[in-house]
N, C-alpha and C positions, 0 to 999 in steps of 0.2 A: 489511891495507888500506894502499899507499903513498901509492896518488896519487889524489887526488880534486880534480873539474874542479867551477867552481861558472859556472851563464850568469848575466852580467852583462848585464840589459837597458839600464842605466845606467851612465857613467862617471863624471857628473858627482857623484851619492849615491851609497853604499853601502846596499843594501837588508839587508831584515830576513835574508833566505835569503844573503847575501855573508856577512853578522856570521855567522850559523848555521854557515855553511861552513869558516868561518877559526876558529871556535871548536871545531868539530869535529874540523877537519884538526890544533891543538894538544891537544886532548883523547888521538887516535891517535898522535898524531906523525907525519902522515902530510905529504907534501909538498901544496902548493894552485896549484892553475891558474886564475886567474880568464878567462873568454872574452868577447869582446864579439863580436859578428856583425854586420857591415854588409854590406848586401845588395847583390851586386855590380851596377855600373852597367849594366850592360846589360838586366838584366831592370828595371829600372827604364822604360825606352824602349821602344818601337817602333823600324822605319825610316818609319813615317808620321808620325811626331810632327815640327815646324815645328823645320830646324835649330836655333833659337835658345835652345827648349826643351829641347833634347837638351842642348848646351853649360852649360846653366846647373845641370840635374839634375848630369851627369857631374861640377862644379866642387864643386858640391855634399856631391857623394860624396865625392869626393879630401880635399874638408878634413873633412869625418866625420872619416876616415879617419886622418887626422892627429891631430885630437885625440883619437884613441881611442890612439892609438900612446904619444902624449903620456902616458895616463894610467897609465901603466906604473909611475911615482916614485909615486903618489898610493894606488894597488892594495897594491902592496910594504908602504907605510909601513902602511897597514890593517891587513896581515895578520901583519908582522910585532908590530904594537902587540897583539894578540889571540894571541901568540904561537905564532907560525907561524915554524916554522927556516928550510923551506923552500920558497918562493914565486915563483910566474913569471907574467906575462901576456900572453896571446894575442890575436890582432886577428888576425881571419878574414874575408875577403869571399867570401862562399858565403850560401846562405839555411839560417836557421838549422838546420831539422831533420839537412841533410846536415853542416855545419858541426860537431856537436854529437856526432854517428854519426862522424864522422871523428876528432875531438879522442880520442874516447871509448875509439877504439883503442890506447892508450897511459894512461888513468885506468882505476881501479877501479869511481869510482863518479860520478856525475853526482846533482847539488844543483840544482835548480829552487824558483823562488820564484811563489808562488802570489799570486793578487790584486795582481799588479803595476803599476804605471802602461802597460807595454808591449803588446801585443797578444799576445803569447807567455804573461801571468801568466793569462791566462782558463783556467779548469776546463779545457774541451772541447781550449784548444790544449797545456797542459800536459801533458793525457792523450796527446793526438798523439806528444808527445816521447817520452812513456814508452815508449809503443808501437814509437815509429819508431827511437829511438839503439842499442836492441838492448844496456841495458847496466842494470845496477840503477841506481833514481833516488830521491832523497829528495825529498819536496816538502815545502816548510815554507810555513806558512801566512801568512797576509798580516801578521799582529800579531808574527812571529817566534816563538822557541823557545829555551830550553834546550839547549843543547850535551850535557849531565850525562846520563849514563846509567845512571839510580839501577833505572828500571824499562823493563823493554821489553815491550813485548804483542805476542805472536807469532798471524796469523790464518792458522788451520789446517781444510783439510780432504780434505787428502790429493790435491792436483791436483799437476800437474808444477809448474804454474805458485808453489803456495806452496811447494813445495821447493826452489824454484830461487830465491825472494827469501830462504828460511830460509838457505839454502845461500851466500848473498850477502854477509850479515847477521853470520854469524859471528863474524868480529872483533869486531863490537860488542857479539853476544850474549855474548861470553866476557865483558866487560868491564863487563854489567850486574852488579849486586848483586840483582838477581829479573828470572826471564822468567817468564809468565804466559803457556801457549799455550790463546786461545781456540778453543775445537773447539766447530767448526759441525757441520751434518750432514756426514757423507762422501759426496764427493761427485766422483769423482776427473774430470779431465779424460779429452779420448778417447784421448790419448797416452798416459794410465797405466790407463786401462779391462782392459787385458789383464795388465799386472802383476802376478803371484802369488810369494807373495803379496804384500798390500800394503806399502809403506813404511811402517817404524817409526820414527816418529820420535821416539816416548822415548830409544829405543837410541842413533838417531842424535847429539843432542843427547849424552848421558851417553858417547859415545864422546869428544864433542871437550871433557868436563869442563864441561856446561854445565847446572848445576842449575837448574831447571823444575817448574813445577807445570799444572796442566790446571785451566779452570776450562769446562764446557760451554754452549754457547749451543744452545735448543732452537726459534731463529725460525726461521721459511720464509726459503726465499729470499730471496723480494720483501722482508723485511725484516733482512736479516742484515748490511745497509751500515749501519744504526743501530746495531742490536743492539751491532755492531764498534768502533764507536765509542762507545756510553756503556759498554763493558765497560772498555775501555782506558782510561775517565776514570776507573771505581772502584778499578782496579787503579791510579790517579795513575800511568800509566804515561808517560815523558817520549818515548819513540818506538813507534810501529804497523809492525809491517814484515808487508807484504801481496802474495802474486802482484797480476798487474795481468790482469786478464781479459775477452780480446775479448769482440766481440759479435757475431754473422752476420749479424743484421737491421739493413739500413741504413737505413731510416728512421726509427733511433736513435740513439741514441751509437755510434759504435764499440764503447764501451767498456763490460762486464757491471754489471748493477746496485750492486752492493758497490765497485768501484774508482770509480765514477761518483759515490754519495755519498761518500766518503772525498774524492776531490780539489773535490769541492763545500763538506765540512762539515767537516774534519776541522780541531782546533782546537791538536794537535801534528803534529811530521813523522812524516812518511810513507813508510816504505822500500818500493819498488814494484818488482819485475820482471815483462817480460812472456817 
């Protein structure tokens, strides 16, 4: 893991998920991209809006824009005090989600902060991101987190989707001192339905030197977004790393019951892929 991008909904504070990010990226030794996104002028406007209106949004923007640039010495000094070697800051005018999918191309991992001041820290929109950057995302909770990777709880049951955040995870799963894989019912997505046979993940894991123990969860569905999280508090596990799992029915979340309470309730970060 070299480079991890963390969104800065804020220039002015460093939030709980910036500390999280900068303390992680020295934990890895990994380099840190802090991003700020302001939203380009134009979507801001109509051409029916009263010229005087447009001019004063546009002016608006442009000095955002400036002191976001500005805050480049103020990011640096952050992340280097939280010992980070290597640090850079971006200022993007794009609306976030593409901004973030674009960055993303170039990071390993993307760091979201949950319960922000911002309208992007909401559950529903954090999940969006997770969904939409196409890239593993940590979401740290509103109160922040431990950087420390004494315990990691791995949620397992055999879908593309928890392979591919196990599969994300790695660097840090090597670098825990216990991983805990919670095994739910199996359950595999439709993309591994035909798979024979199924993925071993014991193997997998003890291929990349990563000793593990299994501890099983026998709730339903409907309940195994809890279940996932009070296992990971007895295991005092310091991170959850979780596929992220749509949903087909839209007069829902997007997003499958278990990834819907984890970015609702979950009280450490969160490794999510979708």
């Amino acid at each position: 893991m070299c480079d991890i991008l963390v969104n800065c909904e804020s220039f002015k504070h460093w939030s709980p998920a910036v500390d999280y990010a900068a303390r992680l990226a020295a934990t890895v030794e990994a380099a840190l991209t802090g991003i700020f996104v302001c939203p380009s002028p134009s979507s801001l406007v109509t051409p029916y809006e009263a010229p005087e209106l447009i001019t004063e949004l546009m002016e608006a923007s442009r000095e955002l824009e400036e002191h976001a640039s500005r805050a480049e010495a103020s990011f640096l000094a952050f992340a280097h005090e939280r010992g980070v070697t290597r640090a850079a800051w971006q200022m993007a005018e794009e609306n976030v989600p593409r901004a973030l999918e674009l960055a993303g191309n170039w990071h390993d991992l993307l760091v979201l902060g949950r319960g922000t001041q911002g309208s992007w820290g909401l559950p529903s929109a954090v999940g969006s991101l997770v969904l939409g950057t196409h890239m593993p995302c940590i979401v740290v909770p509103p109160e922040g987190a431990t950087s420390t990777l004494d315990r990691v709880a791995v949620a397992w049951n055999g879908s593309s989707e928890a392979i591919g955040a196990i599969h994300a995870a790695l660097p840090l799963l090597a670098r825990a001192r216990q991983v805990v894989v919670l095994h739910g019912q199996q359950r595999p997505s439709a993309s591994m339905s035909a798979w024979k046979p199924p993925f071993d993940l014991s193997n997998y894991l003890a291929r990349h030197a990563i000793r593990h123990e299994f501890l099983m969860l026998s709730e339903p569905d409907e309940l195994i977004g809890g279940a996932l999280l009070n296992a990971a508090a007895d295991v005092e596990a310091n991170l959850l790393v979780m596929g992220a799992y749509g949903h087909t029915r839209f007069s829902e979340w997007i997003l499958g019951g278990a990834t819907r309470t984890a970015l609702e309730k979950a009280a450490i970060p969160v490794l999510m892929r979708h």
